[in-house]
C-alpha positions in Angstrom: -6.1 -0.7 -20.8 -4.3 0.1 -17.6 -1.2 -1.3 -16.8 -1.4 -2.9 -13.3 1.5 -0.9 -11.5 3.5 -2.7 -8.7 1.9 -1.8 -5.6 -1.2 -2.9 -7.0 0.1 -6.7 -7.3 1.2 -6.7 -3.9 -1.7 -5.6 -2.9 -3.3 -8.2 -4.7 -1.1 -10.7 -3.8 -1.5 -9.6 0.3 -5.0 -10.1 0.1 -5.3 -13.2 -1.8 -2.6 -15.0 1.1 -4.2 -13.1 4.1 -7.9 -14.9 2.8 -6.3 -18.0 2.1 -4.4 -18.0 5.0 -7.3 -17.0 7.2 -9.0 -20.1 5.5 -6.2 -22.4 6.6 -6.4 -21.2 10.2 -9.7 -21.6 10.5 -9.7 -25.5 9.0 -6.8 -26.1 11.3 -8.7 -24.9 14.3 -12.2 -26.3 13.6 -10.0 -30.1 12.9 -7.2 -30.0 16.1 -8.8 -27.4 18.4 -6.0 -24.5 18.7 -4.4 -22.6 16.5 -0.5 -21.0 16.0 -0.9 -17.7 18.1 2.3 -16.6 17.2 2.2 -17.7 13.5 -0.9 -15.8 13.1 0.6 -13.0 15.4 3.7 -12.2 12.9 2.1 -13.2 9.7 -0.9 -10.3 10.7 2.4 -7.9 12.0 4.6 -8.7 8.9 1.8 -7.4 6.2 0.6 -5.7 8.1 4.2 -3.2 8.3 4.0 -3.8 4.4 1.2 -2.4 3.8 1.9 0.4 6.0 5.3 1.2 4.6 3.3 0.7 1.1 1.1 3.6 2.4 4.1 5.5 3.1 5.8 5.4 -0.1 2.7 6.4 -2.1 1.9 9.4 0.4 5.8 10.7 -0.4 5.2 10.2 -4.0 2.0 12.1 -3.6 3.6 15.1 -2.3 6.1 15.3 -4.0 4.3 15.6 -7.2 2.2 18.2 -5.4 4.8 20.2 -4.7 6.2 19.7 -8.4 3.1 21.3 -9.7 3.2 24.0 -7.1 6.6 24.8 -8.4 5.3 25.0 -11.9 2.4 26.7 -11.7 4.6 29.6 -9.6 6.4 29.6 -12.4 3.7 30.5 -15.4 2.0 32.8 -12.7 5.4 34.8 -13.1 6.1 34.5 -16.3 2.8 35.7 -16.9 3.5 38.8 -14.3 6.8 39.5 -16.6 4.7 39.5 -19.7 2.2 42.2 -18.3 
């Protein structure tokens, strides 16, 4: 069984309060007529930037770890060469 790493419970956890908070908005709307613009406006902005800095992180790790195995593989390429 895989272990559920951290970025996958906040992503979890980002969608389960954008859908319940989307549910709130919407019952608040249909029983007084209007809605928090600017609530909604910074909640939206606020996960939003976490999910994008989330993206960034794992894109960094991803490269790194690229280049990591570009480094190795360089390496038994040559050693390979020095055996020959």
């Amino acid at each position: 069984m895989k272990k559920i790493g951290t970025m996958d419970l906040i992503l979890i956890l980002v969608g389960s309060f954008l859908l319940i908070f989307t549910t709130v908005m919407v019952v608040l709307h249909v029983l007084t007529g209007s809605t928090p613009d600017t609530l909604i406006t910074c909640v939206f902005a606020a996960l939003g930037g976490e999910c994008g800095v989330m993206g960034w992180i794992k894109t960094t790790k991803e490269r790194h770890k690229e280049r990591q195995w570009e480094l190795e593989d360089r390496e038994h390429e040559e050693k390979k060469e020095a055996e020959e």
